[in-house]
KOLTOR-254941 format. One record per residue (C-alpha): x, y, z; residue number from 0; residue in one letter. Coordinates in nm, 3 decimals. Layout:
BEGIN
<r <X Y Z> NUM "a">,
...
//
This chain:
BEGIN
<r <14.309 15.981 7.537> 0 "x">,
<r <14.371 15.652 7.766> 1 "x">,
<r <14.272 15.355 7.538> 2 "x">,
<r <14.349 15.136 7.755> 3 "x">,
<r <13.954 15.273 7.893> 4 "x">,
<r <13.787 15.253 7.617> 5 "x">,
<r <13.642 14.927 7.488> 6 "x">,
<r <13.341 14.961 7.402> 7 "x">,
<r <13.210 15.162 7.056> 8 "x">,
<r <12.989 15.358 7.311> 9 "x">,
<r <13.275 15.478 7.551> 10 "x">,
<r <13.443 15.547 7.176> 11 "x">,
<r <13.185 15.789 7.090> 12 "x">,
<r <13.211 15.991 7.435> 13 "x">,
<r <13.550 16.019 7.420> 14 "x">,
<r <13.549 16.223 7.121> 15 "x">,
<r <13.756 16.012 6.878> 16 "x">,
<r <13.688 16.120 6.547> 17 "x">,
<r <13.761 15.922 6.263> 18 "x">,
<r <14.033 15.978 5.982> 19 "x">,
<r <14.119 15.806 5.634> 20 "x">,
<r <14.496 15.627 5.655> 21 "x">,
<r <14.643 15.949 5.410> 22 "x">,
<r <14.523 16.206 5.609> 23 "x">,
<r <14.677 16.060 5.901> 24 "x">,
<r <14.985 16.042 5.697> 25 "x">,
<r <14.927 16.346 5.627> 26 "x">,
<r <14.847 16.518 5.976> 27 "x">,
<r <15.175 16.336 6.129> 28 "x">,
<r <15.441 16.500 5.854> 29 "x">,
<r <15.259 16.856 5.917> 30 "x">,
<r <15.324 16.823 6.250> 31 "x">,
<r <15.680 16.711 6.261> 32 "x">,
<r <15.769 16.965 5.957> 33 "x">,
<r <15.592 17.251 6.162> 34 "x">,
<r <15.864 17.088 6.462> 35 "x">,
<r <16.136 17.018 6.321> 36 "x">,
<r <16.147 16.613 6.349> 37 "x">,
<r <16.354 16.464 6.088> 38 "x">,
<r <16.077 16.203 5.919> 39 "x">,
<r <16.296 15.973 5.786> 40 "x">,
<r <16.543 15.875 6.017> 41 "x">,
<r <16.832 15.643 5.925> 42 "x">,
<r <16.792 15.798 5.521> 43 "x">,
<r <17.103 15.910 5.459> 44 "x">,
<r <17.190 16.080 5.105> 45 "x">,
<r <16.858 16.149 5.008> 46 "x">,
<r <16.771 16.409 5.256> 47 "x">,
<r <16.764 16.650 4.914> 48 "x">,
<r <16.651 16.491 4.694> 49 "x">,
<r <16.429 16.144 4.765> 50 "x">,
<r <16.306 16.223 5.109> 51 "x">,
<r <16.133 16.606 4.993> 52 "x">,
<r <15.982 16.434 4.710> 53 "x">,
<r <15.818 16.174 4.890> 54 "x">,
<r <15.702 16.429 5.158> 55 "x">,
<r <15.550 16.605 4.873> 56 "x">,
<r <15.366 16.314 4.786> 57 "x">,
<r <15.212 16.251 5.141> 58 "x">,
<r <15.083 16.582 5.118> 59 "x">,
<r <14.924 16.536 4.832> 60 "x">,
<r <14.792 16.248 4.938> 61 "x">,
<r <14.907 16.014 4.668> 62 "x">,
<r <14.996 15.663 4.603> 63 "x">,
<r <15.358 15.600 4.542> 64 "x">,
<r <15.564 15.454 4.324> 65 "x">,
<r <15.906 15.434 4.386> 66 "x">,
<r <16.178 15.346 4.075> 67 "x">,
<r <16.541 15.238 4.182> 68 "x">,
<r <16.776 14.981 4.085> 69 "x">,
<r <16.804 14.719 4.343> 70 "x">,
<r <16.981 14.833 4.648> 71 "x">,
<r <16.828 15.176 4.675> 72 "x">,
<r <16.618 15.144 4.999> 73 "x">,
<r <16.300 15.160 4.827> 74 "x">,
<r <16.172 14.921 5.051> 75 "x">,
<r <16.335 15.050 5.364> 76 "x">,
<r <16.158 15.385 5.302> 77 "x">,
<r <15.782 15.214 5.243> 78 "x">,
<r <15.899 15.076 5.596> 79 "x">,
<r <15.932 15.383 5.724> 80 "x">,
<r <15.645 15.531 5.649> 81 "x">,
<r <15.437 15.364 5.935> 82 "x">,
<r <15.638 15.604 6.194> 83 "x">,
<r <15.364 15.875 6.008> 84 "x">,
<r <15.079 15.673 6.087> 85 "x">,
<r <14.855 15.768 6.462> 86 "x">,
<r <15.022 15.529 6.712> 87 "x">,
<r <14.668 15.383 6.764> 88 "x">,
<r <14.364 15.328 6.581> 89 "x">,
<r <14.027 15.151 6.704> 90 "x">,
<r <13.865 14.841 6.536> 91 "x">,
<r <13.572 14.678 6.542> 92 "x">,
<r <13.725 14.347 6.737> 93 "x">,
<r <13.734 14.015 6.546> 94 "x">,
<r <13.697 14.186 6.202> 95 "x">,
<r <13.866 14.027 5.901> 96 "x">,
<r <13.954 14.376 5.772> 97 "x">,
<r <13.975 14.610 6.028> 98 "x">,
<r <13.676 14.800 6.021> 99 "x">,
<r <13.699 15.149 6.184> 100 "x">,
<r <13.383 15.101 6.470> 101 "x">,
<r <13.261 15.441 6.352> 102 "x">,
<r <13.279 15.374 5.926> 103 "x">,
<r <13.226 15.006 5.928> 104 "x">,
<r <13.239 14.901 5.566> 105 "x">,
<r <13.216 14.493 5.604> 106 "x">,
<r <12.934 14.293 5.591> 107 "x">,
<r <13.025 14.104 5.917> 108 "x">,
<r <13.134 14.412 6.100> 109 "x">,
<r <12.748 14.615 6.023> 110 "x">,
<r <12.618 14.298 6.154> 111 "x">,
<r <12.779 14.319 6.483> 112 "x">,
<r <12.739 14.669 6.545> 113 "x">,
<r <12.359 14.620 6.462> 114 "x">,
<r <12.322 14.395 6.670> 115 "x">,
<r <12.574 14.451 6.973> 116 "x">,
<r <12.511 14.881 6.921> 117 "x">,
<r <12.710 15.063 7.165> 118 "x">,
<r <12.805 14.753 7.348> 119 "x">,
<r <13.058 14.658 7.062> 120 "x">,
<r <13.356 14.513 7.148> 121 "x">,
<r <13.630 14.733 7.018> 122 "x">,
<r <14.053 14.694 7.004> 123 "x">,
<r <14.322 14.899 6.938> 124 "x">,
<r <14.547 14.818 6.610> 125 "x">,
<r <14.925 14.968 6.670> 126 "x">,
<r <15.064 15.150 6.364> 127 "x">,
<r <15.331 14.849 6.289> 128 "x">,
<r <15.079 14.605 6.232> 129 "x">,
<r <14.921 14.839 5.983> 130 "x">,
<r <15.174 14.776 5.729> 131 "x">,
<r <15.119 14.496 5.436> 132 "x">,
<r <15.381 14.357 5.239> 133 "x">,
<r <15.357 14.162 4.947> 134 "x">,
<r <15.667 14.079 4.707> 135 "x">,
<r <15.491 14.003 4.333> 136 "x">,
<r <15.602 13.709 4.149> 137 "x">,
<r <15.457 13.553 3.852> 138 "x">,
<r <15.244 13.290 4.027> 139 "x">,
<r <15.041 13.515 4.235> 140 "x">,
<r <14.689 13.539 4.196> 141 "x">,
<r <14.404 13.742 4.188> 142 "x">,
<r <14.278 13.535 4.497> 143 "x">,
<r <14.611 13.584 4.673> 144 "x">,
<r <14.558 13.988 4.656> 145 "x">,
<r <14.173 14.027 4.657> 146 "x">,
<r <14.010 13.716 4.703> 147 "x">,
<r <13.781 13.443 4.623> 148 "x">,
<r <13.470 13.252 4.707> 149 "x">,
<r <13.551 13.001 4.971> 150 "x">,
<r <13.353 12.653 4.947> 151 "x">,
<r <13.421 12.535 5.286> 152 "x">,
<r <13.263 12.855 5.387> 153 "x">,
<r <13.043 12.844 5.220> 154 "x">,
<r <12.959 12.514 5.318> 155 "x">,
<r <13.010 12.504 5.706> 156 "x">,
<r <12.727 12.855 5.688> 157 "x">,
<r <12.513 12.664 5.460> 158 "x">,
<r <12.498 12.954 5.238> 159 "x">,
<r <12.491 12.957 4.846> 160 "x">,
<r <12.758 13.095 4.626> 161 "x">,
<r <12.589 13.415 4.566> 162 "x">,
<r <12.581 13.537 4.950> 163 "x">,
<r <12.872 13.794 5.012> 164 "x">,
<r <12.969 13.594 5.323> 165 "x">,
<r <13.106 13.318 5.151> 166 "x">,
<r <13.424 13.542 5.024> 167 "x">,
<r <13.733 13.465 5.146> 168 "x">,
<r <13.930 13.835 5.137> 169 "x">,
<r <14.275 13.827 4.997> 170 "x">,
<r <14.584 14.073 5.150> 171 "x">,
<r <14.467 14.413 4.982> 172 "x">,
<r <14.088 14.458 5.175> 173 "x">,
<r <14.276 14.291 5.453> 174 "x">,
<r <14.502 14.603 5.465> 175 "x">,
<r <14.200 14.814 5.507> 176 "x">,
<r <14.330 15.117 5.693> 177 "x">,
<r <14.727 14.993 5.629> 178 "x">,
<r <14.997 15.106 5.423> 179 "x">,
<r <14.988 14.864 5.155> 180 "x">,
<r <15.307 14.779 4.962> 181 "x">,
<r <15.360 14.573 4.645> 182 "x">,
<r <15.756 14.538 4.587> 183 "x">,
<r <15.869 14.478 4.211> 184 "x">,
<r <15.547 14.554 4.040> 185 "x">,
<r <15.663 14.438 3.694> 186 "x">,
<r <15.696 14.118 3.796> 187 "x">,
<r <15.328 14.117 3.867> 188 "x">,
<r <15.132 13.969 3.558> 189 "x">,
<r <14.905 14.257 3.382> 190 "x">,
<r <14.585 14.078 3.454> 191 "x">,
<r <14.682 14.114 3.775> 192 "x">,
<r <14.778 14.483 3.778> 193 "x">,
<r <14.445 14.527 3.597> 194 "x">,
<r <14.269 14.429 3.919> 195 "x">,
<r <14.398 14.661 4.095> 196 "x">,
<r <14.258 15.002 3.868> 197 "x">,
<r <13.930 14.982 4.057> 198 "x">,
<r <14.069 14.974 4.415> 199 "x">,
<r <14.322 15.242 4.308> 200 "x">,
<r <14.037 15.425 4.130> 201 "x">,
<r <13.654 15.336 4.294> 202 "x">,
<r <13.736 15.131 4.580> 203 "x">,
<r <13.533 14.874 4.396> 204 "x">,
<r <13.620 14.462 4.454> 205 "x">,
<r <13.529 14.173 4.175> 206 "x">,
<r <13.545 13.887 4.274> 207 "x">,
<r <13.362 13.571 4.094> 208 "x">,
<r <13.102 13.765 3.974> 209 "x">,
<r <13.036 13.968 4.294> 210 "x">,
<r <13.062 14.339 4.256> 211 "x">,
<r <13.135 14.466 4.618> 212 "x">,
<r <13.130 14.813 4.678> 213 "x">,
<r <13.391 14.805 4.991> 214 "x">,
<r <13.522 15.206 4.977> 215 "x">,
<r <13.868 15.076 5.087> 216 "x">,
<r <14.158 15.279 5.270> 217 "x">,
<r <14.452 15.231 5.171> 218 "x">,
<r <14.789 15.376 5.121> 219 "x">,
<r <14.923 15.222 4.798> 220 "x">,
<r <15.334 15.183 4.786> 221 "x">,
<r <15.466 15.064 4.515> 222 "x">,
<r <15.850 14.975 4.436> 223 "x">,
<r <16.029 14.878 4.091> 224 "x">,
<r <16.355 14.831 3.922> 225 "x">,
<r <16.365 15.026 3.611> 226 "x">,
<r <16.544 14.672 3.435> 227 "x">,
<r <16.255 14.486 3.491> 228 "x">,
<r <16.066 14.700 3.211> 229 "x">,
<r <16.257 14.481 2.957> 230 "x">,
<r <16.352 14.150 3.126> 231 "x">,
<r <16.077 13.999 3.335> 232 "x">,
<r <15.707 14.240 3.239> 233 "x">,
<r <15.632 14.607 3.283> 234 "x">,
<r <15.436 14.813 3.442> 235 "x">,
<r <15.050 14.880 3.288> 236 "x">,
<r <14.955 15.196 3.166> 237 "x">,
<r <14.645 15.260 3.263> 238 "x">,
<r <14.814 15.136 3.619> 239 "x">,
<r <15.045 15.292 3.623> 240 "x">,
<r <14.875 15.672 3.510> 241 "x">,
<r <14.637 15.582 3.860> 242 "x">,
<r <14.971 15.607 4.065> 243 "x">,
<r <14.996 15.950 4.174> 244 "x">,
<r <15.331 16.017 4.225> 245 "x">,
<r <15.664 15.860 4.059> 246 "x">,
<r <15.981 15.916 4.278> 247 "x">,
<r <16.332 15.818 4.151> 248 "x">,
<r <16.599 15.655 4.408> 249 "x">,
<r <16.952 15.694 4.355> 250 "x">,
<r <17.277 15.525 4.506> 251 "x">,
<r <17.497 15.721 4.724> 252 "x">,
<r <17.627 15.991 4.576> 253 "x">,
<r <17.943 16.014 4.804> 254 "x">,
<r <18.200 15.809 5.007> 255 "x">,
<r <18.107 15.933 5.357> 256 "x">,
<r <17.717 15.857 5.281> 257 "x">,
<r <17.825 15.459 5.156> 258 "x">,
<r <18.049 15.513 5.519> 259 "x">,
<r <17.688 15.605 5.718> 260 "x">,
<r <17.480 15.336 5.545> 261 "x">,
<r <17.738 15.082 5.580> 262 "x">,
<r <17.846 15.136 5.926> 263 "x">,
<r <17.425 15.152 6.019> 264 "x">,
<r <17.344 14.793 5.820> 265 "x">,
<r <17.644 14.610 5.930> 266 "x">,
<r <17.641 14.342 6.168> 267 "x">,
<r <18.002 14.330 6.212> 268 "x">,
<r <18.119 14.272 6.593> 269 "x">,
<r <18.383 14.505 6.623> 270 "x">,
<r <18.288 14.710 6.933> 271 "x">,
<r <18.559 14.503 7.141> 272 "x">,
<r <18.829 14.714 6.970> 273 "x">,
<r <19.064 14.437 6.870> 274 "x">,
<r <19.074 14.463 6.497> 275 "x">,
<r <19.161 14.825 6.391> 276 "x">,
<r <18.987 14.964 6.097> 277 "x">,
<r <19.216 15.246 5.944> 278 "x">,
<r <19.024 15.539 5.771> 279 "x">,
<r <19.161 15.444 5.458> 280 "x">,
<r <19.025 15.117 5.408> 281 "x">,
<r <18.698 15.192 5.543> 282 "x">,
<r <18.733 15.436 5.251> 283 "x">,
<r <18.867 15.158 4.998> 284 "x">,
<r <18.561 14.925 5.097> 285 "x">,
<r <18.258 15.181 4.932> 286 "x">,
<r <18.511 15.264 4.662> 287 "x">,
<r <18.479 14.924 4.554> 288 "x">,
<r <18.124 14.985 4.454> 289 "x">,
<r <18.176 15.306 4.295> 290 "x">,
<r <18.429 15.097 4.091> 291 "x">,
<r <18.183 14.862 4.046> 292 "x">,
<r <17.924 15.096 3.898> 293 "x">,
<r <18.149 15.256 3.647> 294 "x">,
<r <18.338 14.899 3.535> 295 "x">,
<r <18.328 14.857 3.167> 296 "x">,
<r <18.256 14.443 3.273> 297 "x">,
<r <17.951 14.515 3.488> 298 "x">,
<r <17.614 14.582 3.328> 299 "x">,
<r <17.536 14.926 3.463> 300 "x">,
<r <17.189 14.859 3.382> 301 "x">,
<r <17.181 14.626 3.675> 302 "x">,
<r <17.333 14.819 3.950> 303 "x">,
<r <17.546 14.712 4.207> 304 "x">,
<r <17.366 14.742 4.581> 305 "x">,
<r <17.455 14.907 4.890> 306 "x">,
<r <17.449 14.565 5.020> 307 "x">,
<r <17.770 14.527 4.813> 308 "x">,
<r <17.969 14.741 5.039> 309 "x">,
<r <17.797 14.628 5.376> 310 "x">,
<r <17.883 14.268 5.332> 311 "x">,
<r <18.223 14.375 5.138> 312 "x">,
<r <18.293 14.525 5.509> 313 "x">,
<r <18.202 14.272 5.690> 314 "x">,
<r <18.390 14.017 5.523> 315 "x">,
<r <18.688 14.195 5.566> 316 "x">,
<r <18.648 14.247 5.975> 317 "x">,
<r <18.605 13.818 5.953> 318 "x">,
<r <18.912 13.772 5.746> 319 "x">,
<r <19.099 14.000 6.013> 320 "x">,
<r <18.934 13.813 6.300> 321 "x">,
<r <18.984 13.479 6.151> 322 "x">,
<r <19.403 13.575 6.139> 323 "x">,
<r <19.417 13.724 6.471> 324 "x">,
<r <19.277 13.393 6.637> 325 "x">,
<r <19.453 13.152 6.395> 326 "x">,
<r <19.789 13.370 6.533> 327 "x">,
<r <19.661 13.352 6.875> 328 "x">,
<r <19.750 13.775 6.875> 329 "x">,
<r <19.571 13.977 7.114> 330 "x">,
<r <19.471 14.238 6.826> 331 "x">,
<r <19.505 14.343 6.473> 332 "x">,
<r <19.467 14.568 6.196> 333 "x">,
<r <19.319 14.551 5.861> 334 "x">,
<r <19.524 14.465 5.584> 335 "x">,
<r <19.480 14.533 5.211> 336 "x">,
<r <19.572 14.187 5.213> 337 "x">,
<r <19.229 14.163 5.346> 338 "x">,
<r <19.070 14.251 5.049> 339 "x">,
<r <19.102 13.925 4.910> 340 "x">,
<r <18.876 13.798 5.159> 341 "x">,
<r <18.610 14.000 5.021> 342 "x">,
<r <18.588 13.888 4.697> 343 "x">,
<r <18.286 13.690 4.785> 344 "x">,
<r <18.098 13.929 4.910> 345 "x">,
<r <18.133 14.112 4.571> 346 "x">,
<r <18.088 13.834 4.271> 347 "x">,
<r <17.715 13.711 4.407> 348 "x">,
<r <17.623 14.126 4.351> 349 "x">,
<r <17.685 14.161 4.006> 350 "x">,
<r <17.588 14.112 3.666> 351 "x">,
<r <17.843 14.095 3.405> 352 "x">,
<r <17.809 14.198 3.019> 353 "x">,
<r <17.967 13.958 2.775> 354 "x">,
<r <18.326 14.074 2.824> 355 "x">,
<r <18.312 14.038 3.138> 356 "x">,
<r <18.155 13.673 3.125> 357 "x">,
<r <18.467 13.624 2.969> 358 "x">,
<r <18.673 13.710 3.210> 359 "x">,
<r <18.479 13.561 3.514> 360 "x">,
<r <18.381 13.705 3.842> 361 "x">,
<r <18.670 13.604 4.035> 362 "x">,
<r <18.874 13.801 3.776> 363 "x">,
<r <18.617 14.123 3.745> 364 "x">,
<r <18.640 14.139 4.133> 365 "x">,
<r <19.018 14.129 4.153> 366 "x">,
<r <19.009 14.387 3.893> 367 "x">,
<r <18.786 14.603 4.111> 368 "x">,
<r <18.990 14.598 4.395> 369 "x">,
<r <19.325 14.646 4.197> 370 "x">,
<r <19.140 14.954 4.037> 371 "x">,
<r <19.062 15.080 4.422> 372 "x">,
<r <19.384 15.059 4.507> 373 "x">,
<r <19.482 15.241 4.227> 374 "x">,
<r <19.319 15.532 4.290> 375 "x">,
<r <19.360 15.570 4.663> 376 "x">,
<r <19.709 15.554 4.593> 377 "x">,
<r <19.704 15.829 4.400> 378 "x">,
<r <19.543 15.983 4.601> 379 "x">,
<r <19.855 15.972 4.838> 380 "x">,
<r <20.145 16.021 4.610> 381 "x">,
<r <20.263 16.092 4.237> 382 "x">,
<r <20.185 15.905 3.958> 383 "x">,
<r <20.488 15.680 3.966> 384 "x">,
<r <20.569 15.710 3.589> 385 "x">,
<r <20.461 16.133 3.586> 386 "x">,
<r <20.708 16.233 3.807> 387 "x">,
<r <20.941 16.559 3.635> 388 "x">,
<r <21.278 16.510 3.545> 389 "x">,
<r <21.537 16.648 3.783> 390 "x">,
<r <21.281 16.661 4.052> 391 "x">,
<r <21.313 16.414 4.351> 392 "x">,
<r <21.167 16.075 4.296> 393 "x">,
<r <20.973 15.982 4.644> 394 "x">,
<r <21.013 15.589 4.518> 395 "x">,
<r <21.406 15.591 4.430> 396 "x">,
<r <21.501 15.398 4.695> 397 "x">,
<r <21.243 15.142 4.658> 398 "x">,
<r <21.339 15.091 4.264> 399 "x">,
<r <21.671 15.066 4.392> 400 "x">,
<r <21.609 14.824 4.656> 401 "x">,
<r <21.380 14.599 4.453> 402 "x">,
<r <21.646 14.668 4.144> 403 "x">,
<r <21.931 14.477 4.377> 404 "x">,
<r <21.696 14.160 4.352> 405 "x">,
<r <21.552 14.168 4.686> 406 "x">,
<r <21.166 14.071 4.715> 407 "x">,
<r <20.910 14.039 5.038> 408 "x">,
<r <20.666 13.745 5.052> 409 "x">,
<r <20.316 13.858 5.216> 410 "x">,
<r <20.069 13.617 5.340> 411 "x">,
<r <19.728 13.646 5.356> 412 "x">,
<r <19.746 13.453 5.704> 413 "x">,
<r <20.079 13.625 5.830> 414 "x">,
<r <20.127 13.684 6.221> 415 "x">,
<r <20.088 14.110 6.330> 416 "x">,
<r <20.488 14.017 6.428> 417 "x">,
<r <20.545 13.853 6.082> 418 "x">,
<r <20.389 14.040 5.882> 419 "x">,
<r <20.543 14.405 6.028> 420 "x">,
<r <20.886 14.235 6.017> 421 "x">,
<r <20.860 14.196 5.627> 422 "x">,
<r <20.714 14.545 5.600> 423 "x">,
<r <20.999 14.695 5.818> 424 "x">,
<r <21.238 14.463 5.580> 425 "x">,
<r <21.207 14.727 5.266> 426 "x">,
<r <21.463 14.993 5.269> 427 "x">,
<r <21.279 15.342 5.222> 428 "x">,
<r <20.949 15.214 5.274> 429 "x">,
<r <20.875 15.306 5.589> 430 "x">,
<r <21.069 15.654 5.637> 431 "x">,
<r <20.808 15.711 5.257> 432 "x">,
<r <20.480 15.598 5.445> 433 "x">,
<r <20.505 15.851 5.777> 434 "x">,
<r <20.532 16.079 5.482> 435 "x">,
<r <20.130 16.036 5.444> 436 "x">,
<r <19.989 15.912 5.811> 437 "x">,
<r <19.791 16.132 6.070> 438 "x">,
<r <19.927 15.864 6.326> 439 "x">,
<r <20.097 15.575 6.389> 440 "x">,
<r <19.845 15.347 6.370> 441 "x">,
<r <19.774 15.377 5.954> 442 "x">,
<r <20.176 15.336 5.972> 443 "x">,
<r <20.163 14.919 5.833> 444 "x">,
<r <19.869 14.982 5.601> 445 "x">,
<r <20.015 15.250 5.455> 446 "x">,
<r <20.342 15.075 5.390> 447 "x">,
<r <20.137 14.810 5.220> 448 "x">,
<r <19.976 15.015 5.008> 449 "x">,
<r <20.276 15.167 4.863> 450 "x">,
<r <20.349 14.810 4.749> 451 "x">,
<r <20.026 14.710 4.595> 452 "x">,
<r <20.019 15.072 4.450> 453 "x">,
<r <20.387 15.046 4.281> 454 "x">,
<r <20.261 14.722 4.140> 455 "x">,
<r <19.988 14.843 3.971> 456 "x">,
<r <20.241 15.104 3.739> 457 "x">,
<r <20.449 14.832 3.683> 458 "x">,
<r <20.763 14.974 3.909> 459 "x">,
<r <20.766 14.631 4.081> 460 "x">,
<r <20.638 14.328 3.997> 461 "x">,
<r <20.325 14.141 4.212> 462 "x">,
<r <20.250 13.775 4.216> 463 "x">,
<r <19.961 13.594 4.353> 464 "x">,
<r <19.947 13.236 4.404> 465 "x">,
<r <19.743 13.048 4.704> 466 "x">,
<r <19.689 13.332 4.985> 467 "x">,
<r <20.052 13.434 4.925> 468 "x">,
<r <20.133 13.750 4.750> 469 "x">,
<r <20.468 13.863 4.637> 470 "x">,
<r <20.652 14.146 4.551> 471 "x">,
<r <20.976 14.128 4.330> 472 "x">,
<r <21.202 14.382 4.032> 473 "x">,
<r <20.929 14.335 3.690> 474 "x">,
<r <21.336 14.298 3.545> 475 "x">,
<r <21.405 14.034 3.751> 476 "x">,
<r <21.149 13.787 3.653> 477 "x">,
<r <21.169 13.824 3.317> 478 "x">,
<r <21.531 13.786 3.328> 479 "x">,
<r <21.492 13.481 3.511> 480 "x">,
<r <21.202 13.388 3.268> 481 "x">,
<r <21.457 13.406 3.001> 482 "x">,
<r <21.729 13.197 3.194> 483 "x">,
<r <21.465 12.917 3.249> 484 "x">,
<r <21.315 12.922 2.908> 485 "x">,
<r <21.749 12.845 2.795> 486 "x">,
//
């Protein structure tokens, strides 16, 4: 069907267009791309079994949604999404306030025109991404603000009284007539608010000032909230919340290589010129630090800690490695776990800390978050440092040795690729121990580093951090000195 010919509500009817409610169409669209093979919800990644079959259950059904997550969880992403399902085109009665279908007109306005244009109607074609309607609720919106309310000036300028239908100024929900409508946070919404809402949900019945429209709306009804908002800002209604259909539970990622997927999708970090080098391994380390995050004894788990977490985490990181490489005038660089320093900002605006950890701080938290990382993808490399047998060979002999003798390497966050190599190469056994654990040469300097940063963390050596300069000395050492100074 060329729409581009038909304009009128008489060449509408002769081309056979047949009119169908928003949720069918939903529903039509996902039939066909099942029955195909077309993945609905592209750019989804980790709920392909378990969010995404739900919420293709509820099309089918034809229900509204309501989708639960802590924040961070693409709730709203998916409502997004679910345009793509909608008919690419859709005809309406041109100049309507709420985009009446030419063939169901359901305004008073619209029945006017068609009565008295007929089949000369002017008609226009609505794509399927302006059918979508967004609202976020916050305490201060109003029952005007979502359904409407009598408009003086309107009523004034038409010289109409108060009672006349005309006078009605419609809010966003009959202005999303034939739209997916989506209300994000619904807690937060007050309950005489949600209360409106049980007869559109329900009847497709509008009150406004008295006026008892009977406007059979259609809608798709999305709704998102955080499960913490039950107890800290409102809750959802019952009565409300019993009209919603169909209840769907988000989840975070449930594995490194999905955070990998999301993150590398949402960032916006310009790395396509190839000069900073992003090892494996730290790509790893970067949606560990979430995972960390999520099972810290200082972070209210309630909360959650977002995927956003680990997309700004990483992009952080690339602009601490950038920002060295053109303070050093090199020509390219790696990432560094020094790097990881660099991030902390990205991670204490994303989350909420229980009392302990209020007591501790953010900064603190975060550095323990990254120390923990490190921790673990350490061991993921080598031996526990203070597990190793007796009588077997100790991979880190050389390096007790070496730091035993009194010798120590000064990293800074800032150093020079040159510089900072040369005091890597500078440690006796550490580099003949990190080819050890590379696939190639280029993991060679982070590796090296993390052998460091991981020896620190069992205590073998000692680290100190003061003002982007991080050092690594014998524990021995600087207490004996400790001693000598306190004498």
């Amino acid at each position: 069907m060329d729409i581009t010919k038909i304009k009128t509500l008489g060449e509408l009817k002769k081309s056979g267009y047949k009119s169908k409610d928003v949720k069918t169409e939903l529903r039509d669209n996902l039939l066909a791309n099942l029955s195909s093979g077309k993945v609905n919800f592209p750019n989804i990644h980790g709920f392909e079994d378990t969010v995404i079959p739900d919420l293709e259950r509820a099309i089918l059904s034809k229900h509204n949604i309501l989708l639960l997550g802590l924040r961070g969880q693409a709730k709203t992403k998916i409502a997004r999404l679910m345009t793509t399902l909608l008919d690419e085109y859709v005809p309406v009665v041109s100049g309507s306030e709420i985009n009446d279908d030419p063939l169901k007109p359901i305004s008073y306005q619209s029945k006017k025109i068609i009565e008295k244009e007929r089949d000369k109607t002017s008609i226009s074609w609505l794509h399927r991404n302006e059918r979508y309607v967004e609202k976020l609720a916050t305490p201060d919106v109003s029952i005007a603000d979502l359904i409407g309310d009598v408009d003086p000036i309107k009523a004034a300028s038409l010289k109409l009284p108060f009672s006349d239908e005309r006078v009605i100024h419609f809010g966003l929900v009959p202005r999303a007539h034939r739209c997916i409508f989506v209300i994000n946070e619904l807690p937060d919404l007050q309950a005489r608010i949600q209360v409106s809402l049980f007869n559109i949900l329900q009847e497709g019945d509008l009150q406004i000032r008295g006026f008892k429209l009977r406007l059979p709306l259609d809608l798709q009804f999305v709704f998102t909230a955080n499960p913490e908002d039950y107890t800290n800002r409102g809750s959802i209604v019952t009565p409300l919340k019993d009209r919603i259909e169909s209840q769907i539970l988000t989840h975070y990622p449930r594995s490194i290589e999905t955070a990998k997927k999301i993150t590398a999708q949402e960032s916006k970090s310009e790395v396509e010129n190839k000069k900073i080098e992003v090892p494996h391994d730290v790509k790893d380390m970067i949606e560990m630090i979430a995972f960390e995050a999520r099972s810290s004894a200082y972070v209210d788990e309630k909360s959650g800690i977002s995927a956003r977490m680990g997309i700004s985490a990483f992009e952080n990181l690339i602009s601490t490695a950038e920002r060295r490489m053109l303070l050093n005038k090199d020509k390219s660089t790696s990432c560094r776990i020094t790097d990881f320093w660099g991030v902390i900002p990205a991670m204490t605006g994303k989350m909420e800390l229980v009392y302990e950890g209020e007591q501790e701080g953010t900064y603190n938290v975060a550095l323990s978050i990254i120390n923990g990382v490190i921790e673990d993808k350490f061991l993921e490399m080598f031996p526990h440092p203070e597990k190793i047998k007796e009588g077997s060979s100790d991979p880190f002999g050389t390096l007790r040795q070496w730091f035993g003798a009194g010798n120590e390497i000064q990293l800074l966050n800032d150093d020079s690729e040159k510089d900072h190599k040369k005091k890597l190469n500078s440690v006796v056994g550490l580099k003949k121990l990190a080819e050890t654990k590379i696939s190639n040469k280029s993991s060679l300097y982070f590796m090296m580093e993390l052998i460091l940063h991981g020896l620190s963390e069992f205590d073998v050596i000692n680290k100190t951090i003061v003002d982007g300069e991080i050092k690594f000395a014998d524990p021995f050492g600087n207490i004996l000195d400790d001693l000598a100074n306190d004498n």
